[in-house]
C-alpha positions as YAML, in Angstrom:
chain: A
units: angstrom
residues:
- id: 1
  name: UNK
  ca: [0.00, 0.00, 0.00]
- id: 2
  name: UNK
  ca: [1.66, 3.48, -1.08]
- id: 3
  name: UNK
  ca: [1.56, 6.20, 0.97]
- id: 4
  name: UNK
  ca: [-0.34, 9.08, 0.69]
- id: 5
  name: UNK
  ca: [-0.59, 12.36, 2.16]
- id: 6
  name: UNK
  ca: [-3.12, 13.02, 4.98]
- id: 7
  name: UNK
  ca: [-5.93, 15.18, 3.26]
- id: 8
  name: UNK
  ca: [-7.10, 17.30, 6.08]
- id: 9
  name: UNK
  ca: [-9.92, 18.10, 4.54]
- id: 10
  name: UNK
  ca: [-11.97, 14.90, 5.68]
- id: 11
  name: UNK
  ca: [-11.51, 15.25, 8.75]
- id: 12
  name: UNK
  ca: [-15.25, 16.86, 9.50]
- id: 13
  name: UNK
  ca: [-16.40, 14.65, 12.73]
- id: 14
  name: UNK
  ca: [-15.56, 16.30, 16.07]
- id: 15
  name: UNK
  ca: [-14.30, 14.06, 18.89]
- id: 16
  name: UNK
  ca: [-13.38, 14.24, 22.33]
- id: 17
  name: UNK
  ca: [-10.74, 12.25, 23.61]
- id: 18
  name: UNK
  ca: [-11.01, 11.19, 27.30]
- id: 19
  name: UNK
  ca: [-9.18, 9.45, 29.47]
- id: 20
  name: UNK
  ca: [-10.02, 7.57, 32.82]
- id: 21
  name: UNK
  ca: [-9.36, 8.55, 36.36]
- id: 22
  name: UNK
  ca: [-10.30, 7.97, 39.91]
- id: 23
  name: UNK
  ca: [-12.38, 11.03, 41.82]
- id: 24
  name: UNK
  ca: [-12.87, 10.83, 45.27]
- id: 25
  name: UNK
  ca: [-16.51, 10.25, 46.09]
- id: 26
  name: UNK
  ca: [-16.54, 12.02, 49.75]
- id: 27
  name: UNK
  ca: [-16.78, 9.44, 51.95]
- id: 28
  name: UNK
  ca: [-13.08, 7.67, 51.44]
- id: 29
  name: UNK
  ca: [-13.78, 6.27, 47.97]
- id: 30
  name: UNK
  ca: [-13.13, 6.73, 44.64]
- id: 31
  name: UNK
  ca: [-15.59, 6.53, 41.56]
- id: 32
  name: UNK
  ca: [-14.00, 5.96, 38.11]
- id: 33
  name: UNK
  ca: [-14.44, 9.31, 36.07]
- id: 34
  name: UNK
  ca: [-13.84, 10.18, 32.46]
- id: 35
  name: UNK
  ca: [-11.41, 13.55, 31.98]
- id: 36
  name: UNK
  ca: [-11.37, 15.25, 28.52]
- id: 37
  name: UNK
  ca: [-7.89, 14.93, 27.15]
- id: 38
  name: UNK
  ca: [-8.68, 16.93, 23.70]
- id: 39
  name: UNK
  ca: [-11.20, 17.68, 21.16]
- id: 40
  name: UNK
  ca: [-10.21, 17.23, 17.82]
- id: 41
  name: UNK
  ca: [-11.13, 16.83, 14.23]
- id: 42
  name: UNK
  ca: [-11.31, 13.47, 12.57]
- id: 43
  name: UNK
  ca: [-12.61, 11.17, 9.83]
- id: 44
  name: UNK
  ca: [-14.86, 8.40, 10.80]
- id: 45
  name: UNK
  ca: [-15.06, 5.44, 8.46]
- id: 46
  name: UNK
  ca: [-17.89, 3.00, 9.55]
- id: 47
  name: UNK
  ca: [-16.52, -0.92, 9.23]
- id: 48
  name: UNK
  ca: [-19.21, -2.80, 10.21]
- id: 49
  name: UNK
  ca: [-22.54, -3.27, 12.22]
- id: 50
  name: UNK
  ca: [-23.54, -6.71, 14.54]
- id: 51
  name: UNK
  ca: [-25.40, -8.16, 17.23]
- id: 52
  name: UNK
  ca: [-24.05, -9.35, 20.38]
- id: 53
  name: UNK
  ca: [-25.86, -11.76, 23.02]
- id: 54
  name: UNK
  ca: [-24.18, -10.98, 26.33]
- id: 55
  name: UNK
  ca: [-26.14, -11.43, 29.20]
- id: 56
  name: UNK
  ca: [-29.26, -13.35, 27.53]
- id: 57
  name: UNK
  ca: [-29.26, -9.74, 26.04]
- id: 58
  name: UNK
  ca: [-29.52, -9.08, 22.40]
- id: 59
  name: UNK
  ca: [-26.89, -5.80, 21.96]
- id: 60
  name: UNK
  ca: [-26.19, -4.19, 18.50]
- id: 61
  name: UNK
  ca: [-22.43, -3.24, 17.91]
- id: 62
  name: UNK
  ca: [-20.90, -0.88, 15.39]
- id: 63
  name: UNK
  ca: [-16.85, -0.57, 14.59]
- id: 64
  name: UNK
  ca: [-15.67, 2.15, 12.99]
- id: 65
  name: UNK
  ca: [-12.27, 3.78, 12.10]
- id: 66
  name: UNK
  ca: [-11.24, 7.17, 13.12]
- id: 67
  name: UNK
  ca: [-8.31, 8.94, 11.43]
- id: 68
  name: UNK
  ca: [-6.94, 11.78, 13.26]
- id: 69
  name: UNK
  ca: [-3.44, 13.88, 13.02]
- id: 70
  name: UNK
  ca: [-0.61, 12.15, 14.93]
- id: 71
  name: UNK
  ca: [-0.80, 12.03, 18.72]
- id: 72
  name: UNK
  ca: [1.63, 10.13, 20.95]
- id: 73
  name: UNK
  ca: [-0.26, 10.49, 24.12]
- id: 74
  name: UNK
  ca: [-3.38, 8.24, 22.48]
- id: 75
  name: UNK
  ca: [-3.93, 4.62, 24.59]
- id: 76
  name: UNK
  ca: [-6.23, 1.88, 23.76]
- id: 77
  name: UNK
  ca: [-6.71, 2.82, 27.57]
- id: 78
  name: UNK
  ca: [-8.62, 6.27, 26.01]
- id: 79
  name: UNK
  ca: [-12.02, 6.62, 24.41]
- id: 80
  name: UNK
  ca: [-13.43, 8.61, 22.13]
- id: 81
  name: UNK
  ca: [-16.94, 10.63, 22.60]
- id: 82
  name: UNK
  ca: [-18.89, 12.07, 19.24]
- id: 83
  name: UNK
  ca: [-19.53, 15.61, 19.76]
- id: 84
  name: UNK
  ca: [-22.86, 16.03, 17.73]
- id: 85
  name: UNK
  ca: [-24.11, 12.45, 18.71]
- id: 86
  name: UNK
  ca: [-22.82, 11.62, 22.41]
- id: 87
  name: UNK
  ca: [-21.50, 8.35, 21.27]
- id: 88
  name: UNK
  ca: [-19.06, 6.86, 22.92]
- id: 89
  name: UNK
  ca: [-16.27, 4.67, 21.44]
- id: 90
  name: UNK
  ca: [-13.77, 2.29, 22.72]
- id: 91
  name: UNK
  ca: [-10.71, 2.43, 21.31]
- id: 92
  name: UNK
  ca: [-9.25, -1.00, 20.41]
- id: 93
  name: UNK
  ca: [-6.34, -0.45, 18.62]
- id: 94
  name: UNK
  ca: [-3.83, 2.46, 17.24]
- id: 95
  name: UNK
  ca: [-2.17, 2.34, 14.08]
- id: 96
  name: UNK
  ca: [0.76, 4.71, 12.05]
- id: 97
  name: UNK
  ca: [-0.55, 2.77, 8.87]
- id: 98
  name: UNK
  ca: [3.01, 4.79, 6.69]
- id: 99
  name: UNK
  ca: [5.29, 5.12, 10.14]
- id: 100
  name: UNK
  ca: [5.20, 8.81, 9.20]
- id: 101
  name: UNK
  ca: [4.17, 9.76, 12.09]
- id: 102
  name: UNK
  ca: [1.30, 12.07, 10.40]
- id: 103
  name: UNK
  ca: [-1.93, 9.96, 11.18]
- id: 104
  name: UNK
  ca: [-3.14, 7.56, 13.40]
- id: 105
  name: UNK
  ca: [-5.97, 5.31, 12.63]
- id: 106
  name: UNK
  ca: [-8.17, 4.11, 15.57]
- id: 107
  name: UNK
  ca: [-10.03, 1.25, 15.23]
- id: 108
  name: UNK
  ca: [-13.04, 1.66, 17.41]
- id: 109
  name: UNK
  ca: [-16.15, -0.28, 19.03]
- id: 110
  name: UNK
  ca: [-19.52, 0.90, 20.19]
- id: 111
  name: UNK
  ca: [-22.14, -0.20, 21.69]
- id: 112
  name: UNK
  ca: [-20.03, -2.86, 24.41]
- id: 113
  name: UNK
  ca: [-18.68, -2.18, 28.20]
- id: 114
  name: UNK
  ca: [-14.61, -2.19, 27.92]
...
């Protein structure tokens, strides 16, 4: 596959990137809290739709692939929140498709807990 430059100009969906953390919950606890990292442009190419049974529960899924400028500081540990929809994507894996260091590609899943 030859490289190609990154065409900014498809990059149209806005994301938020968020990481987790622990917040105290008052009373000597911690909850599990998601912090914004950074909101960003990106492409989103849809992969494929299914249907999970988890829990005698019938549960659609979607994948998709988000392409977004080169970040270092991006974890499968991270997910990714649709700013127009409120969906929320797990990030499964990171790519650098060229090892350019210009894009990375982040396959994604929806509608599952991590």
């Amino acid at each position: 596959m030859a490289w190609t430059p990154l065409q900014v100009g498809r990059l149209r969906c806005r994301i938020r990137i968020e990481g987790e953390s622990l917040a105290s919950n008052g009373q000597g606890g911690h909850s599990k809290v998601w912090t914004p990292l950074a909101e960003i442009w990106s492409e989103k190419i849809p992969m494929r739709g299914d249907e999970v049974l988890r829990d005698n529960v019938l549960r659609s899924t979607s994948t998709a692939r988000f392409v977004i400028r080169y970040r270092d500081d991006v974890t499968t540990k991270h997910r990714l929140v649709e700013k127009v929809s409120g969906k929320i994507w797990n990030i499964r894996a990171i790519d650098d498709p060229y090892g350019r260091s210009d894009r990375n590609e982040l396959t994604c899943e929806s509608g599952v807990s991590t």
